[in-house]
C-alpha positions as CSV (number, residue, x, y, z in Angstrom):
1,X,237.9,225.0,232.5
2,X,240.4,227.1,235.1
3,X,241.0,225.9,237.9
4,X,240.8,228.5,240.8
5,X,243.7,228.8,243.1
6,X,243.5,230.7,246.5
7,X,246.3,232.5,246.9
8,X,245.8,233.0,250.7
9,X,245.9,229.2,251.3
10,X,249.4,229.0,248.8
11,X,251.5,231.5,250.5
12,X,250.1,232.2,253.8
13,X,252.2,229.2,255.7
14,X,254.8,230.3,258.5
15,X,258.1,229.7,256.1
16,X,256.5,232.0,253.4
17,X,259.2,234.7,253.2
18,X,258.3,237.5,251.1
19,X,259.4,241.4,250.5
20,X,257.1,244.0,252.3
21,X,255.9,247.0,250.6
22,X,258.2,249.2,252.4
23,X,261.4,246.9,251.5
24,X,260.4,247.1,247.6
25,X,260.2,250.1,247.7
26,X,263.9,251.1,249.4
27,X,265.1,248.4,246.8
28,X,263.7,249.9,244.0
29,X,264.5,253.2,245.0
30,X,268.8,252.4,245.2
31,X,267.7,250.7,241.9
32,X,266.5,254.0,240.1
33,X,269.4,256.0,241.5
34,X,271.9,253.2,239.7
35,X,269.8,252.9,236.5
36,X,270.0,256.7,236.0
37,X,273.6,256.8,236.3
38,X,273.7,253.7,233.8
39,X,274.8,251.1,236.0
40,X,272.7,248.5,236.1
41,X,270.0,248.1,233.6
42,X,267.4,245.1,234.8
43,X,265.9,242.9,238.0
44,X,264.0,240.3,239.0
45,X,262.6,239.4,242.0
46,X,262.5,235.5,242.8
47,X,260.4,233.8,245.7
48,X,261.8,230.4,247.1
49,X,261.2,228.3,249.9
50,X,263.9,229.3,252.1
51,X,263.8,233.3,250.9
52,X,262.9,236.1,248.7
53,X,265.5,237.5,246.2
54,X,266.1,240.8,244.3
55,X,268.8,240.4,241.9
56,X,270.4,243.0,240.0
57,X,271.5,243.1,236.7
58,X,274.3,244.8,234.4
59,X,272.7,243.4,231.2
60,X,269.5,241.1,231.2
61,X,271.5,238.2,229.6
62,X,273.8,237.9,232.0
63,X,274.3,236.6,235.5
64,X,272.7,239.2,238.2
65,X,276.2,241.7,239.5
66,X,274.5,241.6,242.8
67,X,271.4,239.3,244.5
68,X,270.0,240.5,247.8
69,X,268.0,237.8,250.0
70,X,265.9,237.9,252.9
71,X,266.2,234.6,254.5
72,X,263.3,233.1,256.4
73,X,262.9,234.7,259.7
74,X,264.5,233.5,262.8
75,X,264.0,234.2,266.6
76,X,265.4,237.6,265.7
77,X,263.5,238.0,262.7
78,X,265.2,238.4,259.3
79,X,268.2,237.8,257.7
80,X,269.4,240.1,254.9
81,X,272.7,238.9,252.5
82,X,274.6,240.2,249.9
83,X,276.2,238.2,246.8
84,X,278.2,239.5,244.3
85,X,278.2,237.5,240.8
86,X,277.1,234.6,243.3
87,X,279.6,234.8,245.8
88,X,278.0,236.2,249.3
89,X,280.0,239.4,250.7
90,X,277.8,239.8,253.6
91,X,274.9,239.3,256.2
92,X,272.9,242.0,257.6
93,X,270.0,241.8,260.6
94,X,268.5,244.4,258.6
95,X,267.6,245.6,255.1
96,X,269.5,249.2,255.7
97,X,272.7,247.0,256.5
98,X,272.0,245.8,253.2
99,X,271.5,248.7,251.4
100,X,274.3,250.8,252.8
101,X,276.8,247.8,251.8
102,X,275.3,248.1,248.3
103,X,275.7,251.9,248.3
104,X,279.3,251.5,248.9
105,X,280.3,249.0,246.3
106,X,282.3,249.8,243.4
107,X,281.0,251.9,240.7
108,X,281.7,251.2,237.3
109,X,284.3,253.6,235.6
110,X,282.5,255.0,232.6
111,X,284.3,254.9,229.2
């Protein structure tokens, strides 16, 4: 028999950090720009203790080119970072920080 799991009581404690709907959404929105101009190709989003991460990827077998987390909330609220191929570029107090560093990274030269 299945067991039944609430998931108000397994995410709802005060070091859950998650995406909101609006933050998907601007993510996935740079996404779709980049995938029509053949950039990147694939994503996942992770959830872990400390964070919530959206990771980018060239080709699905690969590591992710770029991850962006939003790191538990502080007194000032959250933390957004940028790594590239695992090595962080930057911090950001806010998700546009984030995505305007991503908009300004290298594009690929096309062959």
């Amino acid at each position: 028999m299945a067991t039944l799991i609430r998931m108000s009581e397994y995410r709802g404690g005060p070091g859950f950090v998650h995406f909101e709907r609006g933050e998907i959404t601007q993510l996935l929105t740079l996404y779709a720009t980049r995938v029509a101009s053949g950039e990147w190709r694939d994503y996942a989003i992770d959830v872990l203790p400390d964070g919530a991460v959206f990771s980018i990827f060239r080709h699905a077998l690969e590591r992710p080119l770029y991850t962006v987390t939003k790191s538990a909330s502080g007194p000032k609220g959250a933390t957004w970072s940028i790594a590239r191929s695992g090595r962080p570029l930057s911090r950001f107090p806010s998700l546009a920080g984030a995505l305007a560093a991503l908009e300004r990274a290298p594009h690929p030269i096309a062959t």
